[in-house]
Z-matrix of the N, CA and C atoms (Angstrom, degrees):
N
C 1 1.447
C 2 1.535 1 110.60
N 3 1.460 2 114.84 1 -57.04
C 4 1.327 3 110.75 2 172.69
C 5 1.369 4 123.63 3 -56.26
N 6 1.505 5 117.89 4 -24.67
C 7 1.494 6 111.63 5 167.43
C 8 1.491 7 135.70 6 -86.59
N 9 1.055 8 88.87 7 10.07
C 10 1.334 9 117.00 8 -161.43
C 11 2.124 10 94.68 9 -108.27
N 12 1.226 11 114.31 10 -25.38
C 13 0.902 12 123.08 11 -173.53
C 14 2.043 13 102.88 12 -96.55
N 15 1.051 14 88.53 13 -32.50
C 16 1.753 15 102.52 14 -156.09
C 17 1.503 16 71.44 15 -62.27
N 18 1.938 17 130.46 16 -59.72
C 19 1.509 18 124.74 17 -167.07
C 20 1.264 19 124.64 18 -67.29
N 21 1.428 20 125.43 19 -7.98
C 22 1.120 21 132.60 20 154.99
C 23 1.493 22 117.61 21 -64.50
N 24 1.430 23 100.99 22 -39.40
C 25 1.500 24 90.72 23 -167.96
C 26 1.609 25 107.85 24 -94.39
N 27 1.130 26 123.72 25 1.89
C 28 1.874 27 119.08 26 165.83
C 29 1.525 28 91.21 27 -88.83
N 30 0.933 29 142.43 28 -60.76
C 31 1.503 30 148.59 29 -157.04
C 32 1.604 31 90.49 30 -47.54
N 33 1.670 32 125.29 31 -71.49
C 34 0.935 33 124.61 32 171.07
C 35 1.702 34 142.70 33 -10.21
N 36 1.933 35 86.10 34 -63.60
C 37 1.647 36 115.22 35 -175.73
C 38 1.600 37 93.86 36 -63.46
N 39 1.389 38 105.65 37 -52.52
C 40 1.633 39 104.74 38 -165.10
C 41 1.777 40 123.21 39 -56.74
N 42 1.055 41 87.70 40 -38.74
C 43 1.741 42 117.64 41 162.06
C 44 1.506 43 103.52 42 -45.54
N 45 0.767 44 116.91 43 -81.23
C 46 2.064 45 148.39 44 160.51
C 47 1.335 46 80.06 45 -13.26
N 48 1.111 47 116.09 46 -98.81
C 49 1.587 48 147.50 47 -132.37
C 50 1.927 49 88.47 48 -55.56
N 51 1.504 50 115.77 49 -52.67
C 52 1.217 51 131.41 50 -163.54
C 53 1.827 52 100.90 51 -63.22
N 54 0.855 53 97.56 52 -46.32
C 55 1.916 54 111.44 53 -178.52
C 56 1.300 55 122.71 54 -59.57
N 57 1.341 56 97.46 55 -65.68
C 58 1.795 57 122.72 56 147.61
C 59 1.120 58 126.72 57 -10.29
N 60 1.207 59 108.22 58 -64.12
C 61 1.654 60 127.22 59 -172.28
C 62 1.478 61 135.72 60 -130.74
N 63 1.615 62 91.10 61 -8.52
C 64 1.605 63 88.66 62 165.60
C 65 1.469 64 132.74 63 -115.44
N 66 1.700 65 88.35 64 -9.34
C 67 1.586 66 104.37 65 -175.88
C 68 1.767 67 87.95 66 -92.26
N 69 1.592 68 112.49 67 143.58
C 70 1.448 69 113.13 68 178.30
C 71 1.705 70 102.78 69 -95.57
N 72 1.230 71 118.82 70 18.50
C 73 1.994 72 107.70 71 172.66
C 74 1.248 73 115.96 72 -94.46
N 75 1.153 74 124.46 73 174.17
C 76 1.258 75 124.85 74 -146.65
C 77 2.031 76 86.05 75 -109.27
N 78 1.126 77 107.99 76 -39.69
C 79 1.568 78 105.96 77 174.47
C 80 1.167 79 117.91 78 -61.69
N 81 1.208 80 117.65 79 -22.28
C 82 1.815 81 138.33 80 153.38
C 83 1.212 82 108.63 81 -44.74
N 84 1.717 83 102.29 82 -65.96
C 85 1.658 84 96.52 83 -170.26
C 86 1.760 85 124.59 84 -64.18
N 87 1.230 86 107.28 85 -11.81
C 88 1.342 87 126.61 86 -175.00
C 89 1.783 88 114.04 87 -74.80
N 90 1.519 89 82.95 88 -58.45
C 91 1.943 90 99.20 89 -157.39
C 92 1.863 91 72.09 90 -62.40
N 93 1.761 92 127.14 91 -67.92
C 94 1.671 93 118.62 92 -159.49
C 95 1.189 94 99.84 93 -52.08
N 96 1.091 95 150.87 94 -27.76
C 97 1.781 96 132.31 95 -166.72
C 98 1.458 97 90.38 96 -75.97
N 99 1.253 98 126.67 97 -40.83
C 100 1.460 99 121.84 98 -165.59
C 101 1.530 100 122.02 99 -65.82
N 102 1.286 101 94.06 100 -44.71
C 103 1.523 102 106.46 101 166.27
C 104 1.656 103 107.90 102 -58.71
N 105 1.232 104 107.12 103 -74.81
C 106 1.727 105 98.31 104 -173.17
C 107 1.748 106 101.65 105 -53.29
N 108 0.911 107 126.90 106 -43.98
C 109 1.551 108 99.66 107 168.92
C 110 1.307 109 132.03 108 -79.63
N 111 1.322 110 111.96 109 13.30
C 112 1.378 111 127.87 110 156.37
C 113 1.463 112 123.36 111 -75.89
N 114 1.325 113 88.78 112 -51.31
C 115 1.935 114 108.82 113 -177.36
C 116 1.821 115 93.31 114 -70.93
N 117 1.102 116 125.82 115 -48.73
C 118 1.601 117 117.86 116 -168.41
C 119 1.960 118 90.17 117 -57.32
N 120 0.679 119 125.12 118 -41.02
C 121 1.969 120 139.97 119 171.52
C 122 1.342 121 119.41 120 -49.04
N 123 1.124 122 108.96 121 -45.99
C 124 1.648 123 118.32 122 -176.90
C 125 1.868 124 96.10 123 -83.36
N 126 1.613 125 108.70 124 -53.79
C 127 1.577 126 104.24 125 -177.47
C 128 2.188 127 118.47 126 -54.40
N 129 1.271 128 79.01 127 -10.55
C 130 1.478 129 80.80 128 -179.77
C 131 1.342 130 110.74 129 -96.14
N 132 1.571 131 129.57 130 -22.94
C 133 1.359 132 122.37 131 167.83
C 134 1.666 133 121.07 132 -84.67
N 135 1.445 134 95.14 133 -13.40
C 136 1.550 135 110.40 134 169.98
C 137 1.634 136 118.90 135 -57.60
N 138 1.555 137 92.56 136 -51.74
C 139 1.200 138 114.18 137 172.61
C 140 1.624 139 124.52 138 -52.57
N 141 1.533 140 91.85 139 -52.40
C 142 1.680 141 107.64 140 -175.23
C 143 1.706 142 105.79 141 -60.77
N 144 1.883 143 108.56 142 -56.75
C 145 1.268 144 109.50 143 174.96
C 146 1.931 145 124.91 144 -48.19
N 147 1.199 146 94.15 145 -23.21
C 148 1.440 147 108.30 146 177.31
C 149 1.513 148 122.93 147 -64.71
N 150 1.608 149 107.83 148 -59.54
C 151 1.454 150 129.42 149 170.93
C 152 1.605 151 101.73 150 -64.58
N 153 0.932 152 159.63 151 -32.96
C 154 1.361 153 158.91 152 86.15
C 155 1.330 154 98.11 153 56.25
N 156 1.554 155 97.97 154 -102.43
C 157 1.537 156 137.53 155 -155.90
C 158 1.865 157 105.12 156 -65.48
N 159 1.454 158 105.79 157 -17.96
C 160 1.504 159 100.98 158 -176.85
C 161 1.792 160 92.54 159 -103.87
N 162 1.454 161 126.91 160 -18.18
C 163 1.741 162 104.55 161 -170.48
C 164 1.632 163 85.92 162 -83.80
N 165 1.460 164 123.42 163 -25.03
C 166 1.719 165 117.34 164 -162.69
C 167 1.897 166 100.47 165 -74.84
N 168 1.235 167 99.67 166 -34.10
C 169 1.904 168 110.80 167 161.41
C 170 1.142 169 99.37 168 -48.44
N 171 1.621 170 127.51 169 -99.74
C 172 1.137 171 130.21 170 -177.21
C 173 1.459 172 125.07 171 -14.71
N 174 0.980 173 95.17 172 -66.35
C 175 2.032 174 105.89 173 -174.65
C 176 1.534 175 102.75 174 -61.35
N 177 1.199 176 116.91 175 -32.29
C 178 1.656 177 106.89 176 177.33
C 179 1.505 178 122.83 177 -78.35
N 180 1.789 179 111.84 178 -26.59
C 181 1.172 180 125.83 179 139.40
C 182 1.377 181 145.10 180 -27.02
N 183 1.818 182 93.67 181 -59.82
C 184 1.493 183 84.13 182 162.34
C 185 1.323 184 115.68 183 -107.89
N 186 1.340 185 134.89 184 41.22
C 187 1.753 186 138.09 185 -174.41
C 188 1.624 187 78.48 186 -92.73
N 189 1.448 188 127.10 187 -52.78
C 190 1.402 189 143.99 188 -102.74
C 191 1.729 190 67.43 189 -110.02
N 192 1.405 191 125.30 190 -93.24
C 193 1.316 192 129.75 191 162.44
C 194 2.138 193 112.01 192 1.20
N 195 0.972 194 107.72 193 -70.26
C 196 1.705 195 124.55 194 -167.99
C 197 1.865 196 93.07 195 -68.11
N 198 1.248 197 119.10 196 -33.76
C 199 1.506 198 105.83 197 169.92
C 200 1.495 199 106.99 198 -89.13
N 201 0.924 200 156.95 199 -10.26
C 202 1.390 201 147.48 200 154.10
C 203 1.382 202 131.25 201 -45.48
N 204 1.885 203 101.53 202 -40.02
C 205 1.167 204 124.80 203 -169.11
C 206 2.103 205 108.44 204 -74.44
């Protein structure tokens, strides 16, 4: 899921980035800002879902660990 997110969100920026700055319209400049501040949006839930998925690792790690003992 998170990688799946991480490629959404370059695909996005690049998109962004391409609109932004290479197309000269002004509906250009709009829709690319949106995207790259979309993609800076998505990399942050990527992120969040990520840090997530490694403390819910961890903790099952050591649940799993603490019943052994």
């Amino acid at each position: 899921m998170v990688k799946i997110l991480n490629i959404v969100c370059v695909t996005e920026f690049v998109v962004g980035v391409i609109l932004a700055f290479v197309l000269p319209h002004v509906s250009a400049y709009i829709f690319g800002g949106g995207l790259i501040l979309g993609s800076v949006f998505t990399f942050l839930i990527g992120m969040g879902l990520g840090l997530l998925s490694l403390y819910q690792e961890q903790s099952s790690k050591k649940e799993h660990r603490d019943q052994a003992i």
